[in-house]
N, CA, C and O of each residue as an XYZ file, in Angstrom:
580
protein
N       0.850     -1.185      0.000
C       0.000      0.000      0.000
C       0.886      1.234      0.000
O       1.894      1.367      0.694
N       0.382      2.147     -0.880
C       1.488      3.685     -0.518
C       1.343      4.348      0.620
O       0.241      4.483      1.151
N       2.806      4.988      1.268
C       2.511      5.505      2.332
C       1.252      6.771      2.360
O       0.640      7.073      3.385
N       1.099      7.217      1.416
C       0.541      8.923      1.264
C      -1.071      8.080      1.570
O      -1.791      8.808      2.253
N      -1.577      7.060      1.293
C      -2.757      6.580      1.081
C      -2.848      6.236      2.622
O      -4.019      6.532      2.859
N      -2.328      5.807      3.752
C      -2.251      5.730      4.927
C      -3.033      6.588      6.116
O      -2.686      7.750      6.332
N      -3.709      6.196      6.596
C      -4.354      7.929      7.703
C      -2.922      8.211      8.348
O      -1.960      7.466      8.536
N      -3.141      9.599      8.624
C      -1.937     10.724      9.115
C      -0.967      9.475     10.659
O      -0.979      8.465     11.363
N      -0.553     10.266     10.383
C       0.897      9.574     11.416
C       0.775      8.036     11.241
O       1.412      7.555     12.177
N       0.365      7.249     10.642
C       0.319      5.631     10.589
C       1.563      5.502      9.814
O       1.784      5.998      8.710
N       2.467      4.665     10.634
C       3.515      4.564      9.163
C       3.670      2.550      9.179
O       3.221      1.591      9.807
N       4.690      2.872      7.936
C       5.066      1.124      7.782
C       6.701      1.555      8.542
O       7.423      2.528      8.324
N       6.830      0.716      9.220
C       7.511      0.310      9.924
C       8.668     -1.073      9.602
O       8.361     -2.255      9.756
N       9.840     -0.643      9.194
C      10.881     -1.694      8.427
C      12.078     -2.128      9.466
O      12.933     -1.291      9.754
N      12.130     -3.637     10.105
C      12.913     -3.647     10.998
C      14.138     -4.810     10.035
O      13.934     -5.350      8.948
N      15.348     -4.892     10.897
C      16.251     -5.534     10.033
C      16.050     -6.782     10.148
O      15.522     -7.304     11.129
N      16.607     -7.590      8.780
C      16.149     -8.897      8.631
C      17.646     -9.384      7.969
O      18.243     -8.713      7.127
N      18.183    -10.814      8.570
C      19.836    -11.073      8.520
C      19.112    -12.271      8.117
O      18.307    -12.750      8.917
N      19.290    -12.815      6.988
C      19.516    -14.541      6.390
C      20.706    -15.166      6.284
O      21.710    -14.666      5.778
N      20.628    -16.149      6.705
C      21.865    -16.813      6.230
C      21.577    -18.519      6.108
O      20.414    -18.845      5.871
N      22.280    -19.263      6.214
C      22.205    -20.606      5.610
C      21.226    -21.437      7.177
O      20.579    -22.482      7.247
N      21.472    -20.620      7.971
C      20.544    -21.081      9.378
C      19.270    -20.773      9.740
O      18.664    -21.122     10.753
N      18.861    -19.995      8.708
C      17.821    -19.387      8.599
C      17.323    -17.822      9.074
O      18.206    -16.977      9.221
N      16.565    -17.625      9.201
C      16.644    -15.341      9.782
C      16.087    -14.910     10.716
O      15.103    -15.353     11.308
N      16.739    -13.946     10.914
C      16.796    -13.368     12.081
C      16.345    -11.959     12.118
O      16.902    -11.073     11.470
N      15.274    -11.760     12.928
C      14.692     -9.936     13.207
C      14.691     -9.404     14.122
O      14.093     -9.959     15.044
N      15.377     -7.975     14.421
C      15.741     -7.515     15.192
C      14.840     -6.179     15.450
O      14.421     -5.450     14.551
N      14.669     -6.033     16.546
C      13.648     -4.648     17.093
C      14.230     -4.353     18.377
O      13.844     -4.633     19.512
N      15.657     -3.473     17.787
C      16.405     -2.885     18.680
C      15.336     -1.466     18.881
O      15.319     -0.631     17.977
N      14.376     -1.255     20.249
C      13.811     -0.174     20.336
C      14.847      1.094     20.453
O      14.230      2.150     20.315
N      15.829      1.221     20.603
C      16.639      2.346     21.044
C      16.375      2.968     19.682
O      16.064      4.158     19.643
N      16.498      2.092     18.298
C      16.517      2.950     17.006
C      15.534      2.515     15.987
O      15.542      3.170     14.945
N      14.579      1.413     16.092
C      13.847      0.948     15.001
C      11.947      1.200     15.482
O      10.942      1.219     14.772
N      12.150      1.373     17.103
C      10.569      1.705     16.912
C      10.354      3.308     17.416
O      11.291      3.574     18.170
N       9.882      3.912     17.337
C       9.604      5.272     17.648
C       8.785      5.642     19.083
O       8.088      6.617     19.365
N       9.176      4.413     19.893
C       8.926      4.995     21.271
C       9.487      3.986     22.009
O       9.876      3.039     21.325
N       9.649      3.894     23.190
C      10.016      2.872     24.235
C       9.242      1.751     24.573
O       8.129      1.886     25.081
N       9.589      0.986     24.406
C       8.830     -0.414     24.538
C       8.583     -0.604     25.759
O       9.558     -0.475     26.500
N       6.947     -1.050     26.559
C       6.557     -1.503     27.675
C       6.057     -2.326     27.765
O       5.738     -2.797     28.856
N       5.817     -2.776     26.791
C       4.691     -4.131     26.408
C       5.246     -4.733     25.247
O       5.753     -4.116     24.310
N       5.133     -5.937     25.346
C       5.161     -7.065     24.107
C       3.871     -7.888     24.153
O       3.507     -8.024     25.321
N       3.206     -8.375     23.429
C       2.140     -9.481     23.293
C       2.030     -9.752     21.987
O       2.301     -8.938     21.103
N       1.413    -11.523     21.697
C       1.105    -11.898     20.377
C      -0.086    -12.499     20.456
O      -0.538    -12.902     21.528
N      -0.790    -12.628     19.162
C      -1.976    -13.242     19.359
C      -2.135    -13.949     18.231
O      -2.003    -13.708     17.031
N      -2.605    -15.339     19.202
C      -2.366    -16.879     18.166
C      -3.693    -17.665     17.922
O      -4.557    -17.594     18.797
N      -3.900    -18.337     16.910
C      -5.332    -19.421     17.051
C      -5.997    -18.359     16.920
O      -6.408    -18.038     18.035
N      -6.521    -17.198     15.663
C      -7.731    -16.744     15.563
C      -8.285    -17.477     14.826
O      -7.688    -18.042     13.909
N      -9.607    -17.634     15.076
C     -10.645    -18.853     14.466
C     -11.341    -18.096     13.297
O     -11.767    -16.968     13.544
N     -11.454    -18.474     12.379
C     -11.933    -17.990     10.646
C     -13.076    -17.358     11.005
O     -14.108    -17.790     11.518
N     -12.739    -16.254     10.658
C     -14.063    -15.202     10.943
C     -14.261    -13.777     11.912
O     -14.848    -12.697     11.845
N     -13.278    -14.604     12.941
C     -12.826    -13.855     14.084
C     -12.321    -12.772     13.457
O     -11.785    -12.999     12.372
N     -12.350    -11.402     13.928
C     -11.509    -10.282     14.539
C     -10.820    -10.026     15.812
O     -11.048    -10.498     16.925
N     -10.105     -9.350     15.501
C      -9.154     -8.835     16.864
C      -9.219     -7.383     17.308
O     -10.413     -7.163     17.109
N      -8.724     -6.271     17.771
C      -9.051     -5.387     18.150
C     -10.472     -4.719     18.306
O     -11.367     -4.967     19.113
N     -10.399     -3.737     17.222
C     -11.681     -3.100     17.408
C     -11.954     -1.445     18.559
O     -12.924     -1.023     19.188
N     -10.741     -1.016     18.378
C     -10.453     -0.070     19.423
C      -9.615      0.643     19.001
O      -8.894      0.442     18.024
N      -9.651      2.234     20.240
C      -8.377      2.792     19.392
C      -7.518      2.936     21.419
O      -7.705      2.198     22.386
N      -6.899      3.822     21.320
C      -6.162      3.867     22.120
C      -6.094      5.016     22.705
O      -5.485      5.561     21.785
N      -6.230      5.964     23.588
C      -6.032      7.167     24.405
C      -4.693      7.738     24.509
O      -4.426      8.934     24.390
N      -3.897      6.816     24.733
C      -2.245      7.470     25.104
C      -1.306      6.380     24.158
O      -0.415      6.759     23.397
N      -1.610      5.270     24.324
C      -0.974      4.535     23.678
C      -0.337      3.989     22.055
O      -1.066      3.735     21.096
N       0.732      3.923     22.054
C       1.009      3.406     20.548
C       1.504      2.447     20.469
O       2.460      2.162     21.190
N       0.902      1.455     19.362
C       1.948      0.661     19.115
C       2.568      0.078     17.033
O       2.285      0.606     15.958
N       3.232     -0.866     17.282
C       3.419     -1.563     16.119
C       3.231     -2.765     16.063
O       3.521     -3.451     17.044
N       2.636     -3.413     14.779
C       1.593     -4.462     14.644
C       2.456     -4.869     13.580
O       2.593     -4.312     12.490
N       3.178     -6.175     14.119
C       4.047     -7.337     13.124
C       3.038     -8.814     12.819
O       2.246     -9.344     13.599
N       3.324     -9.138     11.699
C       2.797    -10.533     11.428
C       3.919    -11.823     11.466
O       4.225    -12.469     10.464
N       4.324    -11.997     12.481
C       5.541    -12.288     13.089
C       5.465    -14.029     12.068
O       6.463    -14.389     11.443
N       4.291    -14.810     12.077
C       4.018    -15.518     10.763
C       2.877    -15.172     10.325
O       2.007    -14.461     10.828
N       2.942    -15.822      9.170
C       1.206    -15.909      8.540
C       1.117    -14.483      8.176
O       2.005    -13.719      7.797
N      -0.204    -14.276      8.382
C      -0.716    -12.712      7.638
C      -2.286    -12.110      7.986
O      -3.122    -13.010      8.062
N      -2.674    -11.083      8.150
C      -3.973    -10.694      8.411
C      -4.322     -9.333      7.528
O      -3.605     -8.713      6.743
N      -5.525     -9.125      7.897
C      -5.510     -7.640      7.096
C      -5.758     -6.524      8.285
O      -6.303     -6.964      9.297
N      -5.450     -5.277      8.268
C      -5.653     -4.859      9.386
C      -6.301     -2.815      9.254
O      -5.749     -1.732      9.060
N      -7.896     -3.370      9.537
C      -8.220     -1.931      9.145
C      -7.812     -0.581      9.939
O      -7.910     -0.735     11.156
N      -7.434      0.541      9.592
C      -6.912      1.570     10.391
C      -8.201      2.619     10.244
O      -8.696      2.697      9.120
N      -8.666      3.275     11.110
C      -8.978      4.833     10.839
C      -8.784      5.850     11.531
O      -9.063      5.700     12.720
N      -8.372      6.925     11.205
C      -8.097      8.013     12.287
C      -9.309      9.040     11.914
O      -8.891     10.195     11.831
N     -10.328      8.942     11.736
C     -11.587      9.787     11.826
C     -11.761     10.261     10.649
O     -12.947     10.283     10.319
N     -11.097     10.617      9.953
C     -10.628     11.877      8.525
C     -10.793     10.618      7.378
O     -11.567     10.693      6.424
N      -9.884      9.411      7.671
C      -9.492      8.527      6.481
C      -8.796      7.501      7.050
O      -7.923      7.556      7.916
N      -9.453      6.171      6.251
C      -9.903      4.946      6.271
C      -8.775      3.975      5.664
O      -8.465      4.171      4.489
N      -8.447      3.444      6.029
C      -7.353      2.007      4.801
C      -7.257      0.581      5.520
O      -7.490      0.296      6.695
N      -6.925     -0.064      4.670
C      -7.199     -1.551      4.828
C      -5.718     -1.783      4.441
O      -5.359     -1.379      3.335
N      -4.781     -2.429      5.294
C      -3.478     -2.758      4.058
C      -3.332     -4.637      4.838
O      -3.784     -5.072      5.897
N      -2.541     -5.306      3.779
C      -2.125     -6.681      4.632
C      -0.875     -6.294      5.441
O      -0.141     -5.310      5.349
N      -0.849     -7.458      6.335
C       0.352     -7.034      7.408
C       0.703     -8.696      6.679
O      -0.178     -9.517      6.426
N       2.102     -8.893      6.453
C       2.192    -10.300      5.541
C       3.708    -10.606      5.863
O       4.075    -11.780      5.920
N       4.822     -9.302      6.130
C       6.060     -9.898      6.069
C       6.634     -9.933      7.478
O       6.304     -9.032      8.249
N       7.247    -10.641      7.778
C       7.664    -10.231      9.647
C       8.668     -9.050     10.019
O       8.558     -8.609     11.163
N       9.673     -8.465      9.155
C      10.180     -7.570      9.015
C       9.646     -6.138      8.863
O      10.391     -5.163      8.768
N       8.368     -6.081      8.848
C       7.789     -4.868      8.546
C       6.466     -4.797      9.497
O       5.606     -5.673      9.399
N       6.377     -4.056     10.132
C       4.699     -3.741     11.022
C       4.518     -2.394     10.827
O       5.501     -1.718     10.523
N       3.047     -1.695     10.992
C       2.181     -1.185     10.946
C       2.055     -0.373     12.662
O       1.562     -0.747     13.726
N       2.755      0.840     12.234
C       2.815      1.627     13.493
C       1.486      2.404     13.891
O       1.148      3.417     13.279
N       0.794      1.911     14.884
C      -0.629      2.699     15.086
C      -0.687      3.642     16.395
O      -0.597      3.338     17.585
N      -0.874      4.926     15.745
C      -0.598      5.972     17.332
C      -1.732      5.919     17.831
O      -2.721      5.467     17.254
N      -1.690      6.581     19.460
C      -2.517      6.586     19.877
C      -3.769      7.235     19.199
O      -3.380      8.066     18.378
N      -5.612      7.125     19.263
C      -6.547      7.972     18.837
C      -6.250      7.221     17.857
O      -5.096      7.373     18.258
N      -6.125      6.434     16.800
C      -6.684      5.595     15.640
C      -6.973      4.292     16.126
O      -6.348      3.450     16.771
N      -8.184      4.382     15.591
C      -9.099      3.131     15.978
C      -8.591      2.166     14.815
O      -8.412      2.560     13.663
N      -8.378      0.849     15.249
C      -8.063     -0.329     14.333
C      -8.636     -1.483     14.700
O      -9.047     -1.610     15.854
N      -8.801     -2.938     13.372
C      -9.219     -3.662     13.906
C      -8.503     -4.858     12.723
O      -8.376     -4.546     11.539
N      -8.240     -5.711     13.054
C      -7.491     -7.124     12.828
C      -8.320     -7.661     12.419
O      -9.268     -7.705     13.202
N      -8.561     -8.406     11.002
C      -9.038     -9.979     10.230
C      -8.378    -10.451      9.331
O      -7.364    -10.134      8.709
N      -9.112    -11.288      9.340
C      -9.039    -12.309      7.979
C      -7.300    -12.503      8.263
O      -6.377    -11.825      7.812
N      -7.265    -13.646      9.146
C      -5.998    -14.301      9.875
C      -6.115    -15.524      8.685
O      -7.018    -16.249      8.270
N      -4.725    -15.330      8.396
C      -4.648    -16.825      7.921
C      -4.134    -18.006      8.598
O      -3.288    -17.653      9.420
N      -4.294    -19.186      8.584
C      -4.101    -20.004      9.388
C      -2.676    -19.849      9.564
O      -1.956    -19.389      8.678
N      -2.149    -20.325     10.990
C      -1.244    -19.973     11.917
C      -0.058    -19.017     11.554
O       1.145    -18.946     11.300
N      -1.451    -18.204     11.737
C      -0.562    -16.639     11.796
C      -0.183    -16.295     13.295
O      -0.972    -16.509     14.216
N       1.440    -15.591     13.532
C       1.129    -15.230     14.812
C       1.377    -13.582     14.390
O       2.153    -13.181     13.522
N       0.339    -12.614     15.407
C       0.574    -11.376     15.236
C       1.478    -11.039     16.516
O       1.418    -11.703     17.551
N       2.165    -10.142     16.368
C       3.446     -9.166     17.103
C       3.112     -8.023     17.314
O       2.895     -7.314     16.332
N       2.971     -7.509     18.551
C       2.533     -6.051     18.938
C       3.929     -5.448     20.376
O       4.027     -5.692     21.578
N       4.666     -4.708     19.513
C       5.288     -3.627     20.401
C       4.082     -2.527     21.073
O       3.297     -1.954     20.318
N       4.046     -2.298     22.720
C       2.978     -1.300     22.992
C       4.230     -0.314     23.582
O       5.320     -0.564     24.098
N       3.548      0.866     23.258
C       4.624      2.221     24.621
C       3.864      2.043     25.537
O       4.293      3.020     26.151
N       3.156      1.688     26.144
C       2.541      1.414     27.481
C       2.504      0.139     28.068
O       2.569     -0.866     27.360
N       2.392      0.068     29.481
C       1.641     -1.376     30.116
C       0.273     -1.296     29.854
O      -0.256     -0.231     29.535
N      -0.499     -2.626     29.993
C      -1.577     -2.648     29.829
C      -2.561     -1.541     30.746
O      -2.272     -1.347     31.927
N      -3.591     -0.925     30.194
C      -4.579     -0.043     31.266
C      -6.071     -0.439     30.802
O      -6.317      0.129     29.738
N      -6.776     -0.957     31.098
C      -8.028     -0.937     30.587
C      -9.103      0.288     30.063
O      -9.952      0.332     29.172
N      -8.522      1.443     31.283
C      -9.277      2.536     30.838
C      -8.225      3.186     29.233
O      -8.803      3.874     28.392
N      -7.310      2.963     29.136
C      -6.648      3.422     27.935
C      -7.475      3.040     27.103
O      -7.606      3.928     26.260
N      -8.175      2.090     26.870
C      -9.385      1.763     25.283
C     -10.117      2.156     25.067
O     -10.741      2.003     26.117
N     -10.691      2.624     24.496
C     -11.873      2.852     23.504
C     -12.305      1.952     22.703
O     -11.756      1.846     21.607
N     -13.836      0.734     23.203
C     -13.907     -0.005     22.627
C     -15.614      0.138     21.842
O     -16.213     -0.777     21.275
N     -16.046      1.420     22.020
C     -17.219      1.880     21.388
C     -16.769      2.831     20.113
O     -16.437      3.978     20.413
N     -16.733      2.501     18.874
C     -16.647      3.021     17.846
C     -17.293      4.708     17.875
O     -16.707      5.718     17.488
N     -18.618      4.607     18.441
C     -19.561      5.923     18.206
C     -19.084      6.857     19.780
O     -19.531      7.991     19.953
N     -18.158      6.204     20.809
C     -17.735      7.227     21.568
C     -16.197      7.486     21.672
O     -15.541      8.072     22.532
N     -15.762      6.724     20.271
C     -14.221      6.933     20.101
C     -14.361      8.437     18.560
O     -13.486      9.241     18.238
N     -15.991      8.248     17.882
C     -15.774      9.526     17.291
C     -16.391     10.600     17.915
O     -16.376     11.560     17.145
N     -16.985     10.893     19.086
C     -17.294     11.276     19.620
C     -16.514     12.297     20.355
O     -16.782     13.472     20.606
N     -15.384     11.498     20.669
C     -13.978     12.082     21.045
C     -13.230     13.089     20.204
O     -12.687     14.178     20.390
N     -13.469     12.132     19.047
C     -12.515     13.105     18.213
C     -12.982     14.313     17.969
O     -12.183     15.246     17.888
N     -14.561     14.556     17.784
C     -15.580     15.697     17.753
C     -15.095     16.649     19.070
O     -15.129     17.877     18.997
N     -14.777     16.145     19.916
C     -14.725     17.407     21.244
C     -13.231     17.783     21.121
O     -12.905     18.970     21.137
N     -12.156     16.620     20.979
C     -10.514     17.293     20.668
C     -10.493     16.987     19.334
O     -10.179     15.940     18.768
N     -10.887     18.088     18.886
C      -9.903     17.306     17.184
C      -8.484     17.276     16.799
O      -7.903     16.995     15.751
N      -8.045     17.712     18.157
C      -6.373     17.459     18.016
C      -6.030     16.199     18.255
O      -5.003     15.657     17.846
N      -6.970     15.655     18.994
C      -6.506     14.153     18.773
C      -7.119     13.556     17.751
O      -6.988     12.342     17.910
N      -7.695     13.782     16.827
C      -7.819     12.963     15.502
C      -6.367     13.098     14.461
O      -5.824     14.152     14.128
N      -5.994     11.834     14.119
C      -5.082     11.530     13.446
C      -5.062     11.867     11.947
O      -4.098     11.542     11.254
C-alpha cells in the first residue's frame, strides 16, 4: 500500500532482517527501530476464521503491529481517512498511534501477530465503542489523526 494513502501519522515500519544458511533473524532494537520505548510485548495466536481482533483505538498509547508468521488484514482509521493494508512480512509492522481506531481480520491459518505497545496494559486506555471513540474526536480534534 502507498505511504501517502495511509491515515496521518500511521507509518510502515521496516525492521532488520539477517539470512543466512541457518535461517533469519529480526531484530527490534527499540533504542533505534521503533519510535517509542517499549513496555509491552504481546502476540496473538489461534484466531478462528471469521474472528476479529481489536476493534479499538487507544487514548495514550502506541503501538506496532508485526505478522511475526502468517498474515492478516488490518483496518486503520483516524476519523478523517480509512485504509485496509495486509500485514504479511515479519520484518515490517504497521505503526498505530494513539486515537486511531483499528481492527485485525481475515488471519490466515497460523498466523502469529506481534505487537510492540509504549505502554503497560490499562483498561481505561481503550476505547472499545466506535460511536464514543468519534465522539472524542468531535470534542478534541487534536486528537484525531
Amino acid at each position: 500500500m502507498p505511504y501517502d494513502k495511509l491515515p496521518l501519522d500511521v507509518k510502515w515500519i521496516e525492521i532488520p532482517k539477517r539470512t543466512d544458511e541457518r535461517g533469519s533473524l529480526f531484530v527490534v532494537d527499540a533504542a533505534t527501530a521503533l519510535p517509542f520505548r517499549v513496555q509491552r510485548v504481546f502476540w496473538i495466536t489461534d484466531v478462528p476464521a471469521g474472528q476479529t481482533r481489536g476493534g479499538h483505538a487507544h487514548r495514550s498509547c502506541h503501538e506496532v503491529v508485526f505478522a511475526a508468521a502468517g498474515s492478516f488484514e488490518l483496518e486503520i482509521d483516524d476519523g478523517r481517512r480509512t485504509a485496509v493494508v495486509q500485514v504479511q512480512r515479519p520484518c515490517v509492522g504497521v505503526l498505530i498511534p494513539a486515537g486511531v481506531w483499528c481492527q485485525l481480520r481475515n488471519f490466515a491459518p497460523g498466523t502469529v501477530c506481534m505487537v510492540a505497545a509504549s505502554e503497560p496494559f490499562d483498561s481505561a486506555g481503550y476505547i472499545h465503542d466506535y460511536a464514543e471513540w468519534q465522539a472524542e474526536l468531535k470534542k478534541d480534534p487534536r486528537t484525531a489523526r
